[in-house]
N, C-alpha and C positions, 0 to 999 in steps of 0.2 A: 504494500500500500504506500500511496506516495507521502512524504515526510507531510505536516501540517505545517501552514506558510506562518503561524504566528503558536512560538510555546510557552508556556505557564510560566513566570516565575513567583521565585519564595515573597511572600507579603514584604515589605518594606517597616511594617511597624504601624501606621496607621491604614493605609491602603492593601487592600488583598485586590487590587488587579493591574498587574503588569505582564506586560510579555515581552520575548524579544524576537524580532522577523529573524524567519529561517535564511540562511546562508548571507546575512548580516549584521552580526554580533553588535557591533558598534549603534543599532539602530533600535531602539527599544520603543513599547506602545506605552502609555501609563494614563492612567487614569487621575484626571484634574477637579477639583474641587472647594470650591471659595464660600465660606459661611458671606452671607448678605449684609447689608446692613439695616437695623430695622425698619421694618416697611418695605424693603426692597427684596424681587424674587433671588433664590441662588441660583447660582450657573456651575454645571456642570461637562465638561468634554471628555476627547481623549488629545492625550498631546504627542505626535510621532516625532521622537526625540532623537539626535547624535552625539552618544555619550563620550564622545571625542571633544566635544566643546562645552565650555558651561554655561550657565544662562546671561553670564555679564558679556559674554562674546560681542564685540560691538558689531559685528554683522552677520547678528541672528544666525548663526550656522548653528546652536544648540537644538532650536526649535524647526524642524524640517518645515512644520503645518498642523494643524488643530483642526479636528472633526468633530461631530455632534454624537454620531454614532458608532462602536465601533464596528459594525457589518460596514462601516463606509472603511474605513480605516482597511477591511479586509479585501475587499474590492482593490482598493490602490494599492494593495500587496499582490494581488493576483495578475494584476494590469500590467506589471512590470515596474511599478512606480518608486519601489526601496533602488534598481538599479541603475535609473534615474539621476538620484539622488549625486549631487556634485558641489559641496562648498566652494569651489571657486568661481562658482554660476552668481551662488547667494553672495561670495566677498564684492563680487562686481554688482549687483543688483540686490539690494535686500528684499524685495519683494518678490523676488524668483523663487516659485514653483516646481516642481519636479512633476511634469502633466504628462501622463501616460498618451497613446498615443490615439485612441478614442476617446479623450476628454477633452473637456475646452477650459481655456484658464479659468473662468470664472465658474466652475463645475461647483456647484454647494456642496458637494464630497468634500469638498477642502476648508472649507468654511465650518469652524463652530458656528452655530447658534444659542441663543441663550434660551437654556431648556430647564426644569425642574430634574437636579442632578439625581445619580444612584445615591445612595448613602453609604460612607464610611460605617466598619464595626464600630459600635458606641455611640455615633453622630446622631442626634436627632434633629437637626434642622436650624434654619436661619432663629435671632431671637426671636424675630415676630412670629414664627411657624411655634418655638417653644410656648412664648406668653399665650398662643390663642390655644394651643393644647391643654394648659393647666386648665383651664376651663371645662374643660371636656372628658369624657370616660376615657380610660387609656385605649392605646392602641391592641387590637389585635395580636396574639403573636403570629410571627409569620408562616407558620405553618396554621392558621385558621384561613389564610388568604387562599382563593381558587390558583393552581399551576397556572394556568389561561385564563385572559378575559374572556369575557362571553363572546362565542362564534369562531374562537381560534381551535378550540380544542379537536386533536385531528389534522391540525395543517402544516405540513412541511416546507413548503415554498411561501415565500413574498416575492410579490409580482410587482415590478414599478415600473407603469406603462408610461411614455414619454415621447420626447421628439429626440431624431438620431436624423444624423448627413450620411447617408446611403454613398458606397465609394464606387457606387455603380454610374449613377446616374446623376450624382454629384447635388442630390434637390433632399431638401428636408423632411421627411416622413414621420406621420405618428404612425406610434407601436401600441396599441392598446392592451389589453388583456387576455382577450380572446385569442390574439394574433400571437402576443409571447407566450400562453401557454402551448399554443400549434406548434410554434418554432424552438419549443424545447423538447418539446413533447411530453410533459407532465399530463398529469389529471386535475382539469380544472377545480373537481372536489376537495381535492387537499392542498390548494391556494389559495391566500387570500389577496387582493387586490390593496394595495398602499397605496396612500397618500397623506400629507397633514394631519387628515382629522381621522384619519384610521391609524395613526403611530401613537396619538393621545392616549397616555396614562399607559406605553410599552416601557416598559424598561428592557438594560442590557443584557441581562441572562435572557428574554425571550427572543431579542433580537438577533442574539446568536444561535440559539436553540432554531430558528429557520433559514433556509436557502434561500441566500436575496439572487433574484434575476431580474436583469437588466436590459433594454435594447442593445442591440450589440450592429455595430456599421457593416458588417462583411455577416454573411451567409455561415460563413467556412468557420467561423467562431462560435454561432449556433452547433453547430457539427458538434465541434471539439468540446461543447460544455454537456452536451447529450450521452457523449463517449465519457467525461466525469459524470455523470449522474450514474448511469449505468454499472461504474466502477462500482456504486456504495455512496450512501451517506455522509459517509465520516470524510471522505477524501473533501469535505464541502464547510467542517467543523471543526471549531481549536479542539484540541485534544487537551485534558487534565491532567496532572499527573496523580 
């Protein structure tokens, strides 16, 4: 089976989720985390990190690029995007990107957005999220929560229908749902369809626990992602240790 593109490592002390991309040591994933200030929401990412430089680096070569999710995060590892990856691009240009070669610079793959993060072990939230709690019956524990929100349970793929530049015909086509389940050739039954208001209240262990599929520009990439499907599951998931 072939290696997993991003592996486990040990907790850091506050955070339990870091990784490092496979056949890039230097390149680590980690998970970001900023308490708010009161009143204000928190923000949570991932930040794709080169542990070659440190964060005072004056031309950002620590910080490759910041994601929202990390299924996006996985995607720009599979794209080819860690080999990419060239500090002398960023000394010259700080705002340079490492854009795989079906994406376009301004791809919101690359962009955090400011989202309601995961939670650190122990972290219970910005002060405002604390003071409106005390009010309230405590939380649930986490095992009283459902695995899946309602209408997931059962689905293996996420579908995210879109506009793709065809390197056929050189003109911009939508790819909707119907069409990317065709061209992967999944069962539409165990997909669900993403967008904004369908990723509300995912968090990151569900977003990894499913196969994201994507429009893809060339035919011959469909091919090759059918030929991993067929391998197995797991060739599609981080692996734990």
């Amino acid at each position: 089976m072939a290696e997993p593109l991003l592996h486990r490592l040990p907790s850091n002390g506050r955070y339990d989720k870091k990784y490092r991309v496979h056949g890039h040591d230097h390149i680590v994933v980690e998970a970001y985390y900023s308490d708010a200030d009161e009143g204000k929401p928190e923000f949570g990412s991932w930040m794709v990190l080169d542990t070659r430089f440190s964060a005072m680096d004056k031309y950002r070569r620590g910080l490759i690029f910041s994601a929202t999710y990390l299924a996006d995060v996985r995607s720009w590892v599979k794209a080819g995007g860690a080999s990419l990856w060239d500090p002398e691009k960023r000394k010259a240009d700080k705002d340079w990107k490492p854009v795989p070669e079906d994406w376009t610079p301004d791809d919101q793959r690359l962009k955090a957005k400011r989202r309601t993060p995961f939670k650190p072990a122990g972290v219970k939230g910005s002060l405002a999220h604390r003071l409106a709690r005390e009010t309230r019956q405590p939380e649930p524990e986490p095992s009283d929560y459902p695995l899946f929100p309602r209408g997931l349970a059962g689905k293996k793929y996420a579908v995210v229908p879109g506009w793709i530049t065809s390197v056929n015909d050189g003109q911009r086509h939508w790819i909707g749902f119907g069409a990317l389940t065709w061209l992967y050739g999944v069962n539409p039954a165990e997909c669900v369809k993403v967008d904004d208001e369908t990723e509300r209240g995912w968090n990151d262990d569900l977003r990894a626990h499913l196969i994201w599929l994507y429009p893809q520009r060339r035919h011959e990439d469909y091919e090759s992602m059918k030929e991993e499907l067929a391998r197995g599951e797991d060739a599609f998931k981080l692996i734990e240790p």
